[in-house]
N, CA, C and O atoms as a CHARMM CRD file, in Angstrom:
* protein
*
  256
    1    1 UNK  N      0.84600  -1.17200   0.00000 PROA 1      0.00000
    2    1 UNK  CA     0.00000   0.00000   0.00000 PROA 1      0.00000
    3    1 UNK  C      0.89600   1.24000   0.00000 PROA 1      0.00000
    4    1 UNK  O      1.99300   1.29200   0.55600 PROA 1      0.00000
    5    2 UNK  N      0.14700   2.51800  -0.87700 PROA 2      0.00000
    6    2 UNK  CA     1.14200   3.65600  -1.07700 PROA 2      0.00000
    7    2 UNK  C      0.44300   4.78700   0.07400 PROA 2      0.00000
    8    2 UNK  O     -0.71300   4.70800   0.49000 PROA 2      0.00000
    9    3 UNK  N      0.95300   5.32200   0.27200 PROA 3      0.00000
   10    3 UNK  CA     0.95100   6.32700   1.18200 PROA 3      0.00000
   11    3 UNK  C     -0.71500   6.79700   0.81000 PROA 3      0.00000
   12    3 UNK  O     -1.79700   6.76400   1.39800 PROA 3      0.00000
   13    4 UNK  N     -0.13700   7.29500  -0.68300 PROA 4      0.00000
   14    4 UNK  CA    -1.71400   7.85000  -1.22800 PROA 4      0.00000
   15    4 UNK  C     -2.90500   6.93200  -0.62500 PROA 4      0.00000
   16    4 UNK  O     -3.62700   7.31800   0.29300 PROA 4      0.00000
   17    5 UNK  N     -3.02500   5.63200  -1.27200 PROA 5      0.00000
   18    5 UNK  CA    -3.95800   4.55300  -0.76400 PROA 5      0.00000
   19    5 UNK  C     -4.29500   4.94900   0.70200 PROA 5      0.00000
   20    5 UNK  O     -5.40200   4.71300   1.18600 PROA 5      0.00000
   21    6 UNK  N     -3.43500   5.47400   1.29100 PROA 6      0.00000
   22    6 UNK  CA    -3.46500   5.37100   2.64200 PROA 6      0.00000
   23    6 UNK  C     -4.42600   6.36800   3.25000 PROA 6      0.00000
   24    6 UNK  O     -5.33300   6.19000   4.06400 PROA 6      0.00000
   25    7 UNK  N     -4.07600   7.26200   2.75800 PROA 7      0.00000
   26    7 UNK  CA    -4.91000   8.82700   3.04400 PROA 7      0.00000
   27    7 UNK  C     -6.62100   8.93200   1.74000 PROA 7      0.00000
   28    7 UNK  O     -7.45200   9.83700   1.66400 PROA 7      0.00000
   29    8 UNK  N     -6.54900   7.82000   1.07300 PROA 8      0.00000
   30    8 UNK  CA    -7.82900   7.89600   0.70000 PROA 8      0.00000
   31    8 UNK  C     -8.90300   6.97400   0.81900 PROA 8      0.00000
   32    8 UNK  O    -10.05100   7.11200   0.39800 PROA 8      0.00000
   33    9 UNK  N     -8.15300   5.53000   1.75600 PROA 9      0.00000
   34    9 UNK  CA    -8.60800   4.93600   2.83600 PROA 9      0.00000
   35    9 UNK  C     -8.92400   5.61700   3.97100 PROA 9      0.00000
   36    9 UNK  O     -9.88400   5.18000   4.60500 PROA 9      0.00000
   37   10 UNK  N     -8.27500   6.71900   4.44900 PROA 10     0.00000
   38   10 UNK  CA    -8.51000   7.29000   5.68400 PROA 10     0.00000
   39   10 UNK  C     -9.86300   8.29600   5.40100 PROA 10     0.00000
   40   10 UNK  O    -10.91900   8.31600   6.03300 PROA 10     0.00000
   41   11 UNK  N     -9.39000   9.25700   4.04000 PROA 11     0.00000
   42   11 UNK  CA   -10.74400   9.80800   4.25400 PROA 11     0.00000
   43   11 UNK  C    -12.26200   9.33300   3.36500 PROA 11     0.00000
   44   11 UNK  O    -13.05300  10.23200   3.07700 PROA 11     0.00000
   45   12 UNK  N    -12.57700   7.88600   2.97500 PROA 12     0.00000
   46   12 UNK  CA   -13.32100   6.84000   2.66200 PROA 12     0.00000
   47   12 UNK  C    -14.12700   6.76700   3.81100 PROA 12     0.00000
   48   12 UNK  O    -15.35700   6.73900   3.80600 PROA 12     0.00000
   49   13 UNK  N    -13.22900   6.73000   5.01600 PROA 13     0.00000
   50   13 UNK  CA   -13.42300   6.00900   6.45700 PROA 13     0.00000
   51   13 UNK  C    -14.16800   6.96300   6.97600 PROA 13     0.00000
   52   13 UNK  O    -15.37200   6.78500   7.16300 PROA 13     0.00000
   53   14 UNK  N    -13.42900   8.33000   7.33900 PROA 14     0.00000
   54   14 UNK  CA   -12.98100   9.14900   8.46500 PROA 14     0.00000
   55   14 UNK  C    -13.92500  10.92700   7.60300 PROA 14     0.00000
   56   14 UNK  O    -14.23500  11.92900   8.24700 PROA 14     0.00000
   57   15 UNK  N    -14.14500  10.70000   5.97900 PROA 15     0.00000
   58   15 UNK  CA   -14.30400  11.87700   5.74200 PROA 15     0.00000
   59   15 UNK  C    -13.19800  13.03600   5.45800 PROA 15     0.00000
   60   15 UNK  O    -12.31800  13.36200   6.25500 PROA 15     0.00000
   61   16 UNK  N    -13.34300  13.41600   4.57800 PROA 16     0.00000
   62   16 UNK  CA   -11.82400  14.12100   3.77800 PROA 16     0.00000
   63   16 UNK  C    -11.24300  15.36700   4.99400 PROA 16     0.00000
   64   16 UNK  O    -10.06600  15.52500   5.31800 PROA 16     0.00000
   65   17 UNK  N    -12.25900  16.03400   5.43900 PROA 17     0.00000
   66   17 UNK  CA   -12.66100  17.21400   6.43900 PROA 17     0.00000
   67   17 UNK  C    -11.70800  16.36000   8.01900 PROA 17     0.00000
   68   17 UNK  O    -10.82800  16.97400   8.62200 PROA 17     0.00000
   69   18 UNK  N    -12.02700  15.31400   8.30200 PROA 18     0.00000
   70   18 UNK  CA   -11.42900  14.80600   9.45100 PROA 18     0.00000
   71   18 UNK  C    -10.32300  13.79600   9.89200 PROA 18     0.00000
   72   18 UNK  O     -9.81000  13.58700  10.99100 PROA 18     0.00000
   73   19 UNK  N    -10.06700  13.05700   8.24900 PROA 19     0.00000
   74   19 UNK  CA    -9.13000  12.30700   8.31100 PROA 19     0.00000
   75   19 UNK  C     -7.78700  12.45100   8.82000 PROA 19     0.00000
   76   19 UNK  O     -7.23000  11.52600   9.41000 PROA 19     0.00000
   77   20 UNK  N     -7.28900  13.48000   8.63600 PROA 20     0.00000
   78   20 UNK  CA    -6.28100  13.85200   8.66700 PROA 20     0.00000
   79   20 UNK  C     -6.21100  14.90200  10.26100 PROA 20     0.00000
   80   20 UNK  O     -5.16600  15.48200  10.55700 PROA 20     0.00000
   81   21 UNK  N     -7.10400  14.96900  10.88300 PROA 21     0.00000
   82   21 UNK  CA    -6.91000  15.62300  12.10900 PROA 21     0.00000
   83   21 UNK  C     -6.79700  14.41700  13.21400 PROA 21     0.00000
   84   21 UNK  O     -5.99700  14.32100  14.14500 PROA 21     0.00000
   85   22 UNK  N     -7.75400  13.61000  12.85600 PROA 22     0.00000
   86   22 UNK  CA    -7.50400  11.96700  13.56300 PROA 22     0.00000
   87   22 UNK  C     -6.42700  11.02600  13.66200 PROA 22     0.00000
   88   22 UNK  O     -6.07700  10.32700  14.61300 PROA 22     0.00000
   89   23 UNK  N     -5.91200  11.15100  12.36200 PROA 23     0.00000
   90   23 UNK  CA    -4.41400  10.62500  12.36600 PROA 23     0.00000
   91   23 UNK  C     -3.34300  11.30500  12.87400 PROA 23     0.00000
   92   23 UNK  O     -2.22200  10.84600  13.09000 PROA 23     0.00000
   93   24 UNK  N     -3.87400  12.81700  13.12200 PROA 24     0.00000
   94   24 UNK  CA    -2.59500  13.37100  14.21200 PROA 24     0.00000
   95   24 UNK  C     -2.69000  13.38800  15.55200 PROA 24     0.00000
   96   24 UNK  O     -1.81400  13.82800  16.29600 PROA 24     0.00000
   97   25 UNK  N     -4.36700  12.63600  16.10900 PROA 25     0.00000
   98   25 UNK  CA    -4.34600  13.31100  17.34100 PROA 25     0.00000
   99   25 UNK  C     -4.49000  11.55100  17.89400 PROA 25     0.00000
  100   25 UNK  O     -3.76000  11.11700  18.78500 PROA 25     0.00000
  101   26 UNK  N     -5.44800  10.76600  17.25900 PROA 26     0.00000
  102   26 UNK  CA    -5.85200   9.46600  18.41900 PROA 26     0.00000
  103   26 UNK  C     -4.53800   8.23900  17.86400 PROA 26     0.00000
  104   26 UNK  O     -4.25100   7.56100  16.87800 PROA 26     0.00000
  105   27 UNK  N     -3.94700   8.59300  19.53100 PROA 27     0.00000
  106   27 UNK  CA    -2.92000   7.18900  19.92400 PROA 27     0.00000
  107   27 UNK  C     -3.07400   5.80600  19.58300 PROA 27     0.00000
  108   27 UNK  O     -4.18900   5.49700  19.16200 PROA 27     0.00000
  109   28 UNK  N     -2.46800   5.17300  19.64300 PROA 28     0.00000
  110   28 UNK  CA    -3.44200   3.83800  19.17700 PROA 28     0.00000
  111   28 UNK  C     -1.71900   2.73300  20.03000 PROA 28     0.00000
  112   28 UNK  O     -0.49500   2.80800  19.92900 PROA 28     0.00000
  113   29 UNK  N     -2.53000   2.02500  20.63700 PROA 29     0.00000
  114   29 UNK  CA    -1.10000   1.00000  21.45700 PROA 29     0.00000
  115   29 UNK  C     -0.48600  -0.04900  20.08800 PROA 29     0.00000
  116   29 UNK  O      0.71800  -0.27900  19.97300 PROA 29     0.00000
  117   30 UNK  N     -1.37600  -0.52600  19.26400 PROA 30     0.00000
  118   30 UNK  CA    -0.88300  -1.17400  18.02200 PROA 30     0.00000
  119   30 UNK  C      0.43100  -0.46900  17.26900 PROA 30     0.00000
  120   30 UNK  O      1.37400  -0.95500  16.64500 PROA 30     0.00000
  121   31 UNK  N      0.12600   0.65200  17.55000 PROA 31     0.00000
  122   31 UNK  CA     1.70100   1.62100  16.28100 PROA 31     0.00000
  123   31 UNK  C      2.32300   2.36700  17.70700 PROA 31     0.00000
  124   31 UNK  O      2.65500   3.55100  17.75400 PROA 31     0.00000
  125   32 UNK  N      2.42600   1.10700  19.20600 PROA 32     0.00000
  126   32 UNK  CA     3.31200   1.63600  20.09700 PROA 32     0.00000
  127   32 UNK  C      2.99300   3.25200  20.51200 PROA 32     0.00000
  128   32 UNK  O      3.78700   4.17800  20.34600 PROA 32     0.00000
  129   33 UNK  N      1.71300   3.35100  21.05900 PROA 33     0.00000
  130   33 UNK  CA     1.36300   4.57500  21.14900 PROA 33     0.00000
  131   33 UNK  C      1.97800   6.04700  20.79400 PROA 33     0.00000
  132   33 UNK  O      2.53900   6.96900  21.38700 PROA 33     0.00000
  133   34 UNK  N      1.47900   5.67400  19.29000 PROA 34     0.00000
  134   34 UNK  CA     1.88000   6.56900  18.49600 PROA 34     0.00000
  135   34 UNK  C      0.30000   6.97400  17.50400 PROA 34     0.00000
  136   34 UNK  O     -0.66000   6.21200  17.39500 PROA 34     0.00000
  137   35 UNK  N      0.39300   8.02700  17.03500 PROA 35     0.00000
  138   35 UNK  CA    -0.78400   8.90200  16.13800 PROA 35     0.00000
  139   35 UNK  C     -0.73300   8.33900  14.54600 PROA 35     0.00000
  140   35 UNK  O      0.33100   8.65000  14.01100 PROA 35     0.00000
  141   36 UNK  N     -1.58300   7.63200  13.73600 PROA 36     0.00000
  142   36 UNK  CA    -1.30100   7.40800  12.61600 PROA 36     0.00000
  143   36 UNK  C     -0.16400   8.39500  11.94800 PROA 36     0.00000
  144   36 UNK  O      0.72500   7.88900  11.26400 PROA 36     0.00000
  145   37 UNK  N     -0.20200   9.40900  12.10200 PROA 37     0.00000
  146   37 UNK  CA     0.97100  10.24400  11.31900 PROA 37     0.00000
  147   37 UNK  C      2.18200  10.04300  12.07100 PROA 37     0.00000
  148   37 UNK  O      3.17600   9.94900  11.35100 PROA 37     0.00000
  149   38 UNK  N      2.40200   9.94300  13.39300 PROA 38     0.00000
  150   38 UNK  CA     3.73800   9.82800  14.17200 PROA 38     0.00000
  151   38 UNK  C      4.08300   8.40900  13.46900 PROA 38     0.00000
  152   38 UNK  O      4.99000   8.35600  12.63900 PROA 38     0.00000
  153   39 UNK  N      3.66000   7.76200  13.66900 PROA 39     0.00000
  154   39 UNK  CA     3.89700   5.70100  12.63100 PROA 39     0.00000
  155   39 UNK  C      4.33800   6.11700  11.35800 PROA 39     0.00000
  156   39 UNK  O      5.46700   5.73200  11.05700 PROA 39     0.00000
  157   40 UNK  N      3.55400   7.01000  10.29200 PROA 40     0.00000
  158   40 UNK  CA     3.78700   7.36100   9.20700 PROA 40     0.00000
  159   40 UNK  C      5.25000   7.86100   9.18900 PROA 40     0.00000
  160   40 UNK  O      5.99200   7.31600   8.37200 PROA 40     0.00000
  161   41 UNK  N      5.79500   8.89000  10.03700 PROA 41     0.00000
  162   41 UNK  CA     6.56200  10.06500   9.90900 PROA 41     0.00000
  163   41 UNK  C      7.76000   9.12700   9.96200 PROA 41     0.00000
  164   41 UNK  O      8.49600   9.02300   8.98000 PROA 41     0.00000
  165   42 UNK  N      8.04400   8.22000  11.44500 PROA 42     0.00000
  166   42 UNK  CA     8.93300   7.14100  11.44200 PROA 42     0.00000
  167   42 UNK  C      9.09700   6.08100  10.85800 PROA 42     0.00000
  168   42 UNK  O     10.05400   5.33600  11.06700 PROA 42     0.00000
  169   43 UNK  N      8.22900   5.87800  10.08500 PROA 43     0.00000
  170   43 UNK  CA     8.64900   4.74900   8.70400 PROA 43     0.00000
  171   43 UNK  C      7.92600   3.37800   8.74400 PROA 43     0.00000
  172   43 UNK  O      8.17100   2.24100   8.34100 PROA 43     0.00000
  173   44 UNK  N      6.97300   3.97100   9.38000 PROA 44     0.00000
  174   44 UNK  CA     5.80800   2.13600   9.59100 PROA 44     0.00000
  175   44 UNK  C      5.75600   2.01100   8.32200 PROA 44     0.00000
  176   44 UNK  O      6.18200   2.91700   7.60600 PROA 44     0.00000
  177   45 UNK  N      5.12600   0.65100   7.70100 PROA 45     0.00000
  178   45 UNK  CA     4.35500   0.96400   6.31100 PROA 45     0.00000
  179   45 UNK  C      3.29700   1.71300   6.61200 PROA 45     0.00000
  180   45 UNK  O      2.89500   1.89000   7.76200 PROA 45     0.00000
  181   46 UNK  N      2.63200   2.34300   5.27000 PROA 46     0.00000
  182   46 UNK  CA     1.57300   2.59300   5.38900 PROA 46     0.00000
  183   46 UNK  C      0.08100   1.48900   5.54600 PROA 46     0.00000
  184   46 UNK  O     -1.07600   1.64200   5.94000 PROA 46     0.00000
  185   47 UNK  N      0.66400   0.68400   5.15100 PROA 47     0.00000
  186   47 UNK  CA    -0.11000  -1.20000   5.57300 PROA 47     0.00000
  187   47 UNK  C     -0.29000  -1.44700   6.69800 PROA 47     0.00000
  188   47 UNK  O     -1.42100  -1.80700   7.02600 PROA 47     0.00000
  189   48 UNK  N      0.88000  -1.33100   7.81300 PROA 48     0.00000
  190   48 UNK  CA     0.68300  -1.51000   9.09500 PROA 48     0.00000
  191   48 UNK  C     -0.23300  -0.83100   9.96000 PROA 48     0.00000
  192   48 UNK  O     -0.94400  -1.26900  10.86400 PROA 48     0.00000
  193   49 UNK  N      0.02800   1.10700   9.20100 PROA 49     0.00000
  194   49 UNK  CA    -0.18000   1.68400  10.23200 PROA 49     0.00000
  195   49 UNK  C     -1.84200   1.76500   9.80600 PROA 49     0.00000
  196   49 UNK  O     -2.50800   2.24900  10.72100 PROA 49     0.00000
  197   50 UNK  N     -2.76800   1.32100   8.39300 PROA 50     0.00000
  198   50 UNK  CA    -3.78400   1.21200   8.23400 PROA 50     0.00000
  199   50 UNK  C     -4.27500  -0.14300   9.21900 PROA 50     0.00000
  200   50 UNK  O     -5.01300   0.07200  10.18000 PROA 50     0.00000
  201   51 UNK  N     -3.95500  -1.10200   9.00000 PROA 51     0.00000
  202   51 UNK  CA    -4.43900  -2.09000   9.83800 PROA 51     0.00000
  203   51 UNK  C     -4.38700  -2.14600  11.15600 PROA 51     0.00000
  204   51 UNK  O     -4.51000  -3.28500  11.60600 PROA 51     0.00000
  205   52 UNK  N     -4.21700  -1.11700  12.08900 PROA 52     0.00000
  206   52 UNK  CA    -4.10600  -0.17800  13.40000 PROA 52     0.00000
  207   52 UNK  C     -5.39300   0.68000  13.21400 PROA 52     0.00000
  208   52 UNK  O     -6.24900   0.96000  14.05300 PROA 52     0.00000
  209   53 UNK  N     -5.30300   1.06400  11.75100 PROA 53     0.00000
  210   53 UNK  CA    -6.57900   2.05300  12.36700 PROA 53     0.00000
  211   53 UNK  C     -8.18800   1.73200  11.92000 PROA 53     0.00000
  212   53 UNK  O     -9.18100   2.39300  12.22200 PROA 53     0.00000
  213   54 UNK  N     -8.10900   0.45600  11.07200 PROA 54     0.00000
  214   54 UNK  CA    -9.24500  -0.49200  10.66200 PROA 54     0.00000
  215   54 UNK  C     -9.71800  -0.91500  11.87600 PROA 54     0.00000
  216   54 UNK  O    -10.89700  -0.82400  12.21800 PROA 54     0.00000
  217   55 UNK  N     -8.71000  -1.43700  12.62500 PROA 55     0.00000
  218   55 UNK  CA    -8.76500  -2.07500  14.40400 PROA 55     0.00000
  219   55 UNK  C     -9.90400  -0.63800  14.87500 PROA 55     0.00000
  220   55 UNK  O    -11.12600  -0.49000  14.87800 PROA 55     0.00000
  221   56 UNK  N     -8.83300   0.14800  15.20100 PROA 56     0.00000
  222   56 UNK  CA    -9.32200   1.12200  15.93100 PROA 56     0.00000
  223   56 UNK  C    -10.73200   1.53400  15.69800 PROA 56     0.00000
  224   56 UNK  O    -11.44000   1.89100  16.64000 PROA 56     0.00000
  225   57 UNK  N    -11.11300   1.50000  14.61200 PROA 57     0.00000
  226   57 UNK  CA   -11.72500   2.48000  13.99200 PROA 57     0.00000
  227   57 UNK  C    -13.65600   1.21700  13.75200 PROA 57     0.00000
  228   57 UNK  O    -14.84100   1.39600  13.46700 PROA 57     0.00000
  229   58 UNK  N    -12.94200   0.35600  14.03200 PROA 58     0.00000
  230   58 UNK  CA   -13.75000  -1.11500  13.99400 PROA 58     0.00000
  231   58 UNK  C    -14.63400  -1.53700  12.35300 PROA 58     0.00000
  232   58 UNK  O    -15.64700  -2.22100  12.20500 PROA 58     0.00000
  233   59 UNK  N    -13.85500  -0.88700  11.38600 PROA 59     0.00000
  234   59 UNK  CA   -14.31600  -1.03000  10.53500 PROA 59     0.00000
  235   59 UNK  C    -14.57800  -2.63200   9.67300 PROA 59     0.00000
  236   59 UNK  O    -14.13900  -3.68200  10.14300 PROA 59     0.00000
  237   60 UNK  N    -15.21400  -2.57800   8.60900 PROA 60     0.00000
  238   60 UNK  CA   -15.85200  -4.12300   8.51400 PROA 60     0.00000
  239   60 UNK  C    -14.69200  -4.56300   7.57300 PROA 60     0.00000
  240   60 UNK  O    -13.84900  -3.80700   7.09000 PROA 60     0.00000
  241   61 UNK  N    -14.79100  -5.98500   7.38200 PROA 61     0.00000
  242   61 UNK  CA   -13.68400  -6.66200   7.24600 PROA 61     0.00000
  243   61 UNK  C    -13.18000  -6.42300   5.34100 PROA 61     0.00000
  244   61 UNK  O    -12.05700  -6.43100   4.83800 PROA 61     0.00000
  245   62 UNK  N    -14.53200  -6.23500   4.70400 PROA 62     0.00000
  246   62 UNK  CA   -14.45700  -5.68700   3.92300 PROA 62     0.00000
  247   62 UNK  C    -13.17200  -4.76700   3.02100 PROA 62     0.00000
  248   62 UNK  O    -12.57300  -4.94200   1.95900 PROA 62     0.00000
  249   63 UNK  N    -13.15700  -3.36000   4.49100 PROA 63     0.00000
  250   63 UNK  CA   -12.55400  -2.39600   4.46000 PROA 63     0.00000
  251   63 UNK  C    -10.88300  -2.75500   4.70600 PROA 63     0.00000
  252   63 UNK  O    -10.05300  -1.85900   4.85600 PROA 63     0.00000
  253   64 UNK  N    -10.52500  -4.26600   4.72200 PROA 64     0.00000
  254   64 UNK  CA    -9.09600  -4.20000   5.24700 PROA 64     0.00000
  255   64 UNK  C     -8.44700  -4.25000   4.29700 PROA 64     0.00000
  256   64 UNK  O     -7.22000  -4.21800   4.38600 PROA 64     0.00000
């Protein structure tokens, strides 16, 4: 998964308006309590740090 994928999974999910304020603010213990963008910034995949926030976010299986 590309970064892009990543951020248009997020706002699919989350809404274009909020995606990106969510990934800077809610922690998540899966990406070592870190903010989807803090995971991003340090070099998670963008794969990992989506399947952290599918968890989080309790989306359907569909969406993984």
């Amino acid at each position: 998964m590309r970064h892009t994928e990543f951020w248009e999974r997020m706002e699919q999910a989350l809404g274009p308006a909020y995606a990106r304020v969510w990934a800077g603010q809610f922690v998540m213990a899966e990406l070592e309590g870190r903010t989807a963008h803090e995971a991003l910034d340090a070099g998670e995949s963008p794969q990992r740090v989506w399947r952290a926030v599918h968890a989080a976010l309790g989306l359907p299986a569909r969406e993984r």
